[in-house]
C-alpha positions in Angstrom: 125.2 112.6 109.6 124.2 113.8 113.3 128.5 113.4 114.1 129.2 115.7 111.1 126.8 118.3 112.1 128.2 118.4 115.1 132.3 118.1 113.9 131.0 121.3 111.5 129.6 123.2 114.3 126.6 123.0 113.7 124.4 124.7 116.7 120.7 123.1 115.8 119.9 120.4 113.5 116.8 117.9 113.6 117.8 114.8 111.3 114.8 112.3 110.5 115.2 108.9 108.9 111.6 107.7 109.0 110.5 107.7 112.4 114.6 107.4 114.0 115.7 110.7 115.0 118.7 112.3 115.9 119.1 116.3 116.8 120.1 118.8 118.8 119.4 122.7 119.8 116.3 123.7 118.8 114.1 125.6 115.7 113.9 128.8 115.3 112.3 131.2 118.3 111.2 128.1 120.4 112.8 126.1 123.4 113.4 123.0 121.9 111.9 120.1 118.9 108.4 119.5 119.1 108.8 115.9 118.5 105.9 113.2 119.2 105.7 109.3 118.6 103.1 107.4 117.2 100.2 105.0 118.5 99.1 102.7 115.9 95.8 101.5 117.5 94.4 104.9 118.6 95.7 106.3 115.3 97.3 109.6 116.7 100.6 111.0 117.5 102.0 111.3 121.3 104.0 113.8 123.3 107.2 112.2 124.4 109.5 114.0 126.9 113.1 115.0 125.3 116.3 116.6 125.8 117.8 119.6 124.5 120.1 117.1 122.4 119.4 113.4 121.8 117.7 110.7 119.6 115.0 108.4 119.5 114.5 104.8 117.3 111.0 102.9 117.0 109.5 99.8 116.6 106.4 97.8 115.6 105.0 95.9 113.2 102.5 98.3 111.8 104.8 98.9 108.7 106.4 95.1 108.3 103.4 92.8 108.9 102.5 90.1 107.0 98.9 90.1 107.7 96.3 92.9 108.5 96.4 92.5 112.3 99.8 92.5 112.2 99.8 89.3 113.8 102.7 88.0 112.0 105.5 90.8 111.8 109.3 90.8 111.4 109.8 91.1 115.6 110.4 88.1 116.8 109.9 86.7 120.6 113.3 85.4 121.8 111.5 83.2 124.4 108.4 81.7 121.8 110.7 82.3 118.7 107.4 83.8 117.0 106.4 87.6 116.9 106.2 89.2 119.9 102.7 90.3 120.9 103.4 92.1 124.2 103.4 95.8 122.5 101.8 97.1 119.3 104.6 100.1 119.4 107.8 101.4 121.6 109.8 104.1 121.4 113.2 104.5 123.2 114.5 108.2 124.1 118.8 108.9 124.7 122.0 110.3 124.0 122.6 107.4 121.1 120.8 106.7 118.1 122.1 103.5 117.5 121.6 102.1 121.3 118.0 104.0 121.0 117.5 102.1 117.8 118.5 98.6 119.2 116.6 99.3 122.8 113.4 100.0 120.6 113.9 96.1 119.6 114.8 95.2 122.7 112.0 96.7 124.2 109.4 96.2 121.9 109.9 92.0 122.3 110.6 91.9 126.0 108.1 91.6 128.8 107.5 94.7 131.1 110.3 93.0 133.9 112.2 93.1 131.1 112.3 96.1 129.7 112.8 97.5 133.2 116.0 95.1 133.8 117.1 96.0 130.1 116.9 99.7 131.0 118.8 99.9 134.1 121.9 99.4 132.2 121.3 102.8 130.3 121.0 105.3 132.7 119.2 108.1 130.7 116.9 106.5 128.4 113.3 106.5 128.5 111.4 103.5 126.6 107.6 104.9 126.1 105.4 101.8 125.1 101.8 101.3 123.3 100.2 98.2 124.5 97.7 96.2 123.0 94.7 98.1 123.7 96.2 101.5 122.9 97.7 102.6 126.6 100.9 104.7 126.8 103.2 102.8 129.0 106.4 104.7 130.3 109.5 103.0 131.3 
C-alpha cells in the first residue's frame, strides 16, 4: 500500500497494520509522525527516534501467549528451540517494512551479541528492546 502511495504521489501518508508501520512526510502543521512503541511490563507507550520516511515492525508475545506470563509464546529460541525469554518486546526502525518486520524477530529471539552482529548488516536500522524487567534497551 506504502509503494502505491508513493507511485501516486502521494507527499504524506502514515499506514498502520497493528503495531507495523510504514509512512512518510508528516501530518498536518507539525515536523514529522509522533510515533511511539509499546512496553508491555511497565504498561506505557515509548518515544522511538524516526525518520522523515520509514517503517517500523514489532514483536513479543504479549498478544500470542499461551499462558498469562507469557512464558510460552509463538517466538521461538533457535539455540533452546523453546520461546525466547531474553526480551518481553523489540521494535526495529528502517527504510523497509518487511526487513523491519523480520529484524523485530530476529531481534526479539537473539542475545544482545546478536542482535548487534545482526544489525551491522543493515546500516540504518535501529532495534529499541524492552527487557525483562521493563528497561529500554537501544541497539
Amino acid at each position: 500500500i506504502a509503494e502505491l502511495a508513493i507511485s501516486q504521489k502521494i507527499p504524506s501518508f502514515l499506514i498502520n497494520f497493528s503495531g507495523n508501520m510504514r509512512w512518510k512526510g508528516s501530518p498536518p502543521k507539525k515536523d514529522r509522525w509522533n510515533l511511539q512503541a509499546w512496553n508491555p511490563i511497565k504498561q506505557v507507550g515509548y518515544k522511538i527516534d524516526i525518520p522523515k520516511e520509514g517503517a517500523m515492525a514489532s514483536s513479543g508475545p504479549e498478544h500470542n501467549s499461551f499462558d498469562e506470563k507469557y512464558a510460552w509464546h509463538h517466538l521461538i529460541s533457535p539455540k533452546t528451540l523453546r520461546p525466547a525469554n531474553y526480551r518481553s518486546q523489540t521494535t526495529v526502525v528502517g527504510t523497509s517494512a518487511a526487513d523491519c518486520d523480520v529484524l523485530s524477530t530476529a531481534t526479539f529471539v537473539s542475545d544482545d551479541a546478536e542482535v548487534r552482529k545482526i544489525l551491522t548488516k543493515y546500516p540504518g536500522y535501529k532495534a529499541y528492546s524492552i527487557d525483562q524487567s521493563g528497561n529500554q534497551h537501544l541497539f
